[in-house]
C-alpha positions as CSV (number, residue, x, y, z in Angstrom):
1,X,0.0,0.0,0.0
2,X,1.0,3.5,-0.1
3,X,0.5,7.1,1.0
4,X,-0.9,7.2,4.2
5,X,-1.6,3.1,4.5
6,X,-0.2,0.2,5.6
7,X,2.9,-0.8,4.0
8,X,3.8,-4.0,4.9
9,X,0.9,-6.6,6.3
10,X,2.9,-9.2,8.2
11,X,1.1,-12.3,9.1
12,X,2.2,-16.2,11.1
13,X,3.1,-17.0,8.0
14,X,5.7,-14.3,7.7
15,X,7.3,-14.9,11.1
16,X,8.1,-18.9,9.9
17,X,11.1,-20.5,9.9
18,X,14.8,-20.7,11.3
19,X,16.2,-17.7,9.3
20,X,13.2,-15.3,10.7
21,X,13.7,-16.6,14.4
22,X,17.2,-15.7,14.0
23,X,16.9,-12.3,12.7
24,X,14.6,-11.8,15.6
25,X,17.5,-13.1,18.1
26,X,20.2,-11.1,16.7
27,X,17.7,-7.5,16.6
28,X,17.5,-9.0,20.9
29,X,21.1,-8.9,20.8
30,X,21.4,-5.4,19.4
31,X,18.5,-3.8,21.2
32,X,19.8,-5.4,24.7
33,X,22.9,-4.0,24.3
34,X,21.1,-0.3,23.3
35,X,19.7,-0.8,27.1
36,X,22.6,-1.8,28.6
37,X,24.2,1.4,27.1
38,X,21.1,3.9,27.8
39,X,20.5,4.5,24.3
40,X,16.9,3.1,24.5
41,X,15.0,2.5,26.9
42,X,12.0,0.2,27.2
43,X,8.6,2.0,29.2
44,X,6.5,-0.1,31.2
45,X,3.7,-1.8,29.8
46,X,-0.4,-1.0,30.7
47,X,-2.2,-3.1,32.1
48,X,-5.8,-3.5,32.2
49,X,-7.7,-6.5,34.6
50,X,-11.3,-7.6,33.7
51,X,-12.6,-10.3,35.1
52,X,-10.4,-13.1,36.5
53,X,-6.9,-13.2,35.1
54,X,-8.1,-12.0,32.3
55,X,-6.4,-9.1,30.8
56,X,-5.6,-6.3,28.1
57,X,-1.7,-4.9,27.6
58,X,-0.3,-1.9,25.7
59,X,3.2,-1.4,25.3
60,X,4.7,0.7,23.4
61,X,8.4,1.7,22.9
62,X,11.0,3.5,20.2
63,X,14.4,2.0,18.7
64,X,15.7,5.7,18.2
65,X,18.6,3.7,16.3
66,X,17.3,1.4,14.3
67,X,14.5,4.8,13.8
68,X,10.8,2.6,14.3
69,X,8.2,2.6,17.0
70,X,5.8,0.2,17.9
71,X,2.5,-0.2,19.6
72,X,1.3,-3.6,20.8
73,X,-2.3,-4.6,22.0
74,X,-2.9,-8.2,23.6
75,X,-5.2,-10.0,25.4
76,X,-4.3,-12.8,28.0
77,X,-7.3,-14.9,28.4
78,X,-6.4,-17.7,30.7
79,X,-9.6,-20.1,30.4
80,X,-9.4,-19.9,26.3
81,X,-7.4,-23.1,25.9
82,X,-10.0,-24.6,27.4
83,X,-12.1,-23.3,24.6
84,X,-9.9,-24.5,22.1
85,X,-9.0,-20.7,21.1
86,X,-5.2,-19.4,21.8
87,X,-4.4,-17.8,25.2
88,X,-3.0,-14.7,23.4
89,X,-5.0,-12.7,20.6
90,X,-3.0,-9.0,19.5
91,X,-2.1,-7.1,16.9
92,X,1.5,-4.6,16.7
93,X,2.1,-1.1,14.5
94,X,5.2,-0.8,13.4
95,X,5.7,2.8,12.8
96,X,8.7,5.0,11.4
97,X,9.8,7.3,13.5
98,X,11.2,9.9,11.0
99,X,7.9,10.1,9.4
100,X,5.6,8.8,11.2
101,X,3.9,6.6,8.4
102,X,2.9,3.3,9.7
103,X,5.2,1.2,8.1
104,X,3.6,-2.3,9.0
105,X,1.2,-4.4,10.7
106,X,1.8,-7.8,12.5
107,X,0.0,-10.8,14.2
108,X,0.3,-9.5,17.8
109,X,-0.1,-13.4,19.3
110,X,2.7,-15.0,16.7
111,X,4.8,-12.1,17.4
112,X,4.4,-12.4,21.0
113,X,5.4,-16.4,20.9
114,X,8.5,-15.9,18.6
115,X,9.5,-13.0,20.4
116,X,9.3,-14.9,23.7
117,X,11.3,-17.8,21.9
118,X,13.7,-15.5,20.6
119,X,14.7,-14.0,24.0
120,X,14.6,-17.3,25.7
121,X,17.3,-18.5,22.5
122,X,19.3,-15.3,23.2
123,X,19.9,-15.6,26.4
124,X,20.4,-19.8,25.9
125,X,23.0,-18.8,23.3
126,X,24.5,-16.4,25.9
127,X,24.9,-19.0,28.9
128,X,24.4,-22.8,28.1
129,X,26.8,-25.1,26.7
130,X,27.5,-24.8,23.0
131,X,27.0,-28.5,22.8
132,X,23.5,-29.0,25.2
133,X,21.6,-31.0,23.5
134,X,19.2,-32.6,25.9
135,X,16.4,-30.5,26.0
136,X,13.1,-30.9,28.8
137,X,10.0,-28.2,28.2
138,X,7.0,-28.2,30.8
139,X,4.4,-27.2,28.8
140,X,2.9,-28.2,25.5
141,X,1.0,-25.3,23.8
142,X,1.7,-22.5,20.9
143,X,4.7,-21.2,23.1
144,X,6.0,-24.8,23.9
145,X,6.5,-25.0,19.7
146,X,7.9,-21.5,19.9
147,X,10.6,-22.4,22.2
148,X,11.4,-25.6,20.7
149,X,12.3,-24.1,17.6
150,X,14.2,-21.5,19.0
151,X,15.9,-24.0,21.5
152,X,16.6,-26.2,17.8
153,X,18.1,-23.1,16.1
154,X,20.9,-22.1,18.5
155,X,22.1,-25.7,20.1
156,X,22.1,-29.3,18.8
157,X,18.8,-30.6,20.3
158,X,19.1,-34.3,20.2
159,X,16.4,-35.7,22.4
160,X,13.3,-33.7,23.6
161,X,11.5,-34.7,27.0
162,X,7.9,-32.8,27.3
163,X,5.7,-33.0,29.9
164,X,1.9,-30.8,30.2
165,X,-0.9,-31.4,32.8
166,X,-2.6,-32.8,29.9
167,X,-1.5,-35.6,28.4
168,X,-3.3,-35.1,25.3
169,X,-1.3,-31.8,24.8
170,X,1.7,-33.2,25.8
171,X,1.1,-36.5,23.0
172,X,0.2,-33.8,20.4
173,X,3.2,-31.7,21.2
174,X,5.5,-34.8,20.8
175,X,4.2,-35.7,17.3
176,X,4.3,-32.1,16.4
177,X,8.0,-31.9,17.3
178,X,8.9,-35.1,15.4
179,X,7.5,-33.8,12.2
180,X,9.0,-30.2,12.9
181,X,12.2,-30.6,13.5
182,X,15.1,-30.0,11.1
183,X,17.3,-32.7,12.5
184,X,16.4,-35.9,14.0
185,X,15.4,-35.7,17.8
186,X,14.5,-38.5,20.2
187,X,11.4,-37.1,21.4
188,X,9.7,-39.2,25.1
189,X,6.8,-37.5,26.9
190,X,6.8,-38.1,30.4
191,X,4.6,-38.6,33.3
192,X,5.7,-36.1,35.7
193,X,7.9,-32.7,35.3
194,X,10.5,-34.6,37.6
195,X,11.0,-37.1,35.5
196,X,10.9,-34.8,32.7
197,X,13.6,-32.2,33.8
198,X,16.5,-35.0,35.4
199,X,19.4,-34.4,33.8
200,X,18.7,-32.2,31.0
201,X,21.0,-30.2,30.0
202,X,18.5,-27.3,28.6
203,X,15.4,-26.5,30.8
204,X,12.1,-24.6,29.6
205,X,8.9,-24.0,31.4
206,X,6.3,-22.5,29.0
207,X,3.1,-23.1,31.7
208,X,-0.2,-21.0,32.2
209,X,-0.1,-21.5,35.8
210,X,-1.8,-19.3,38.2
211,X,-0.3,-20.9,41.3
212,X,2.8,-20.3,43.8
213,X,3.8,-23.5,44.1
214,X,6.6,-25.0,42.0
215,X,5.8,-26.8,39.2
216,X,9.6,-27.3,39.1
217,X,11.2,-28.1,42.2
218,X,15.2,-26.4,42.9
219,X,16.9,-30.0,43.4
220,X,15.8,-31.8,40.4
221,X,17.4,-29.7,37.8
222,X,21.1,-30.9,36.7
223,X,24.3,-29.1,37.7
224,X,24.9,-26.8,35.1
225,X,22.2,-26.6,33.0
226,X,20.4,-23.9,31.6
227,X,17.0,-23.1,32.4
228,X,14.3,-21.0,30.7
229,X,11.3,-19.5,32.6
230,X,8.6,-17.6,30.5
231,X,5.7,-19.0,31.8
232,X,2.7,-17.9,34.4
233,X,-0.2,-15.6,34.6
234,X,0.4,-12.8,37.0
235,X,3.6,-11.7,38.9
236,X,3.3,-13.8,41.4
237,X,2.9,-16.9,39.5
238,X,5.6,-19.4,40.0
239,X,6.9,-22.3,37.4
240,X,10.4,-23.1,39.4
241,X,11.6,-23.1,42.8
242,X,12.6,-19.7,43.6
243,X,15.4,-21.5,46.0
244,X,17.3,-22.4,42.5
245,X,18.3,-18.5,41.9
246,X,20.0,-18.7,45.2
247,X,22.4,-20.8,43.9
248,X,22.3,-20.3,40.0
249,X,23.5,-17.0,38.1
250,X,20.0,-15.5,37.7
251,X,19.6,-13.6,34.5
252,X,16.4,-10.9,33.6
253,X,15.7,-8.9,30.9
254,X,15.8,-5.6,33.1
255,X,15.6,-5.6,37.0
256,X,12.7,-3.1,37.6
257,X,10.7,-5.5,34.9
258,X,11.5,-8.3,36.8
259,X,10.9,-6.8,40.4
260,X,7.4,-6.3,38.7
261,X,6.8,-8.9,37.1
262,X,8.4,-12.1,37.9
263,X,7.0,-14.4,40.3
264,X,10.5,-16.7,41.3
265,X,12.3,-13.0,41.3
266,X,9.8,-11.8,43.7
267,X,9.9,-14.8,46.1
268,X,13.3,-14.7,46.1
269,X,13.9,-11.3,46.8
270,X,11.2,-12.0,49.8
271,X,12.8,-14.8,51.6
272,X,16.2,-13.3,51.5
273,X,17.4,-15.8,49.0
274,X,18.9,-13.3,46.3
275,X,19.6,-9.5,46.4
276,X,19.0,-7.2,43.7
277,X,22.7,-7.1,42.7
278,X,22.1,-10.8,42.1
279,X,20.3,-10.1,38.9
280,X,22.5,-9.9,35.8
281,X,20.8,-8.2,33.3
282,X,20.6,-9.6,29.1
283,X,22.5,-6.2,28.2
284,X,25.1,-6.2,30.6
285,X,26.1,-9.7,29.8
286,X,26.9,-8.8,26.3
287,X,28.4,-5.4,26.2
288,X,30.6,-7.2,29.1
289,X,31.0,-10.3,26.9
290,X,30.0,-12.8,29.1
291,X,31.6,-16.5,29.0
292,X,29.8,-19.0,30.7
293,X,31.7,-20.9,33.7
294,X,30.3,-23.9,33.8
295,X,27.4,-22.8,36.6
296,X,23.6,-23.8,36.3
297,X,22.0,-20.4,34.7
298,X,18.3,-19.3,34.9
299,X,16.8,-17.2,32.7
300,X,13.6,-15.2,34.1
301,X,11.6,-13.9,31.3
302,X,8.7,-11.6,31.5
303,X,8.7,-9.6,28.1
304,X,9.5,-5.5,27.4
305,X,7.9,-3.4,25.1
306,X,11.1,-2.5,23.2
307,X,11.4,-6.5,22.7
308,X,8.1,-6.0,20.7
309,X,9.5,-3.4,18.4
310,X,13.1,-5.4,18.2
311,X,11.0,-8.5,16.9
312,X,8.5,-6.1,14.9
313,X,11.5,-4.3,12.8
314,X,13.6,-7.7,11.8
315,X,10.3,-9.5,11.0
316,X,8.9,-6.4,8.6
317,X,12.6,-6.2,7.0
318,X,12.4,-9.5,6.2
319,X,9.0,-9.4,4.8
320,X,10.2,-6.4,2.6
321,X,13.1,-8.1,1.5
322,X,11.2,-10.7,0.6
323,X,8.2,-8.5,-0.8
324,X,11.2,-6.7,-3.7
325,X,12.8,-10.0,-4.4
326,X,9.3,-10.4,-6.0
């Protein structure tokens, strides 16, 4: 379109594949280190509750480098699974700063599960071993796939354990991941998150809980490993034992995000386990090019607004590229 439309539509279709995941890790990469610097800066989101658990966000946030804005609205709707619709309906603006044309439009929900991948990948690439390749992921819904491929795209996954509270989702999940993946992966869904977890080298929890109990407990995760936590429904929802981060190097997006918004950061904190100094932010670890020294690592996940536009800008570049090649 021109003038004063939409330029670029970008739909799920759009945001598939291996090459787009990556181009949405390494704009993480540069936008991270932008906030580690102070030459962005990501506002906090808005948050509207109606109804229980159920609620409508609206971040927004500029890349003065990179010269785009965006504007994202999404919907959490906890019960919708249930409904057999996704737990995440959105939409994001891409805009251009210089002009202020609105330079594309994109599926809010995929966004929101490849973003979430991407930053989970990022910070995987960042601290677990190059050669992990043991992968567990509680959880078995759209952000379960999400974090498998990004899991697949930046370490040799060579056997997937899965477990979900409901078996069917978990069964469905495992036959998904045997068609979808690019190289061959022993994939074994398991009874229990314990038995899922032991000794895998690479941990994610992609759950909708609403509870503060564990869903995985401190002790069972292996020495070492690397584990991703995205998952929950409020800020004081918990997926794994808070005691971990006493002992792990605990890594977040941005402390005041996390202070706000994550629920193992926030038990922590309370029972003394941690300090605030004890949280390493994404940014810091690469301007300060971080090596990994062999300790288990946790990344704590709760999105930014600016992570929106990061994911926005490679995905419409890509979609343009691909729209002139034509």
């Amino acid at each position: 379109m021109s003038g004063g439309g939409i330029e670029v539509l970008v739909g799920a279709g759009d945001m598939e594949g291996p090459e787009r995941l990556l181009d949405v890790v390494d704009a993480l990469a540069e936008v991270f280190a932008d906030l580690a610097s102070g030459r962005t800066r990501s506002p906090s989101r808005t948050v509207v509750e109606h109804g229980p658990r159920r609620q409508m966000v609206v971040g927004t946030a500029v890349w003065e480098r990179r010269g785009v804005g965006s504007v994202k609205v999404s919907t959490l709707t906890p019960d919708n699974p249930e409904r057999g619709l996704p737990l995440i309906h959105g939409v994001v603006v891409l805009t251009d700063l210089a002009t202020g044309r609105i330079r594309a439009l994109l599926d809010g929900a995929e966004l929101t599960a490849v973003r979430t991948a991407a930053v989970a990948g990022l910070a995987t690439r960042l601290c677990a071993p190059a050669d992990a390749g043991e992968l567990a992921v509680i959880g078995a819904g759209v952000q379960a796939r999400a974090l498998f491929r990004a899991m697949e795209a930046v370490r040799p996954v060579r056997a997937m354990r899965v477990f979900s509270r409901t078996p069917a989702g978990a069964g469905r999940f495992a036959r998904w991941v045997r068609g979808a993946a690019s190289r061959p992966v022993d994939v074994t869904v398991h009874d229990s998150a314990r038995d899922a977890v032991a000794g895998a080298g690479l941990v994610c929890t992609a759950t909708s809980t609403a509870g503060t109990e564990p869903v995985v407990e401190a002790d069972w995760i292996a020495p070492g490993a690397h584990v991703n936590v995205i998952g929950g429904t409020h800020e004081d929802a918990i997926e794994v034992d808070p005691v971990l981060l006493a002992s792990a190097l605990t890594v977040v997006e941005e402390r005041e995000a996390a202070l706000e918004d994550a629920g193992e950061v926030r038990a922590a904190l309370a029972a003394g386990l941690i300090g605030t100094a004890d949280l390493n932010e994404l940014g810091a670890l690469i301007t300060d090019g971080f090596v990994p020294d062999g300790r288990t690592t946790v990344f704590r996940g709760v999105g930014l607004a600016v992570e929106d536009t990061a994911a926005a800008v490679a995905l419409t570049e890509a979609a343009e590229a691909r729209r002139d090649r034509r």
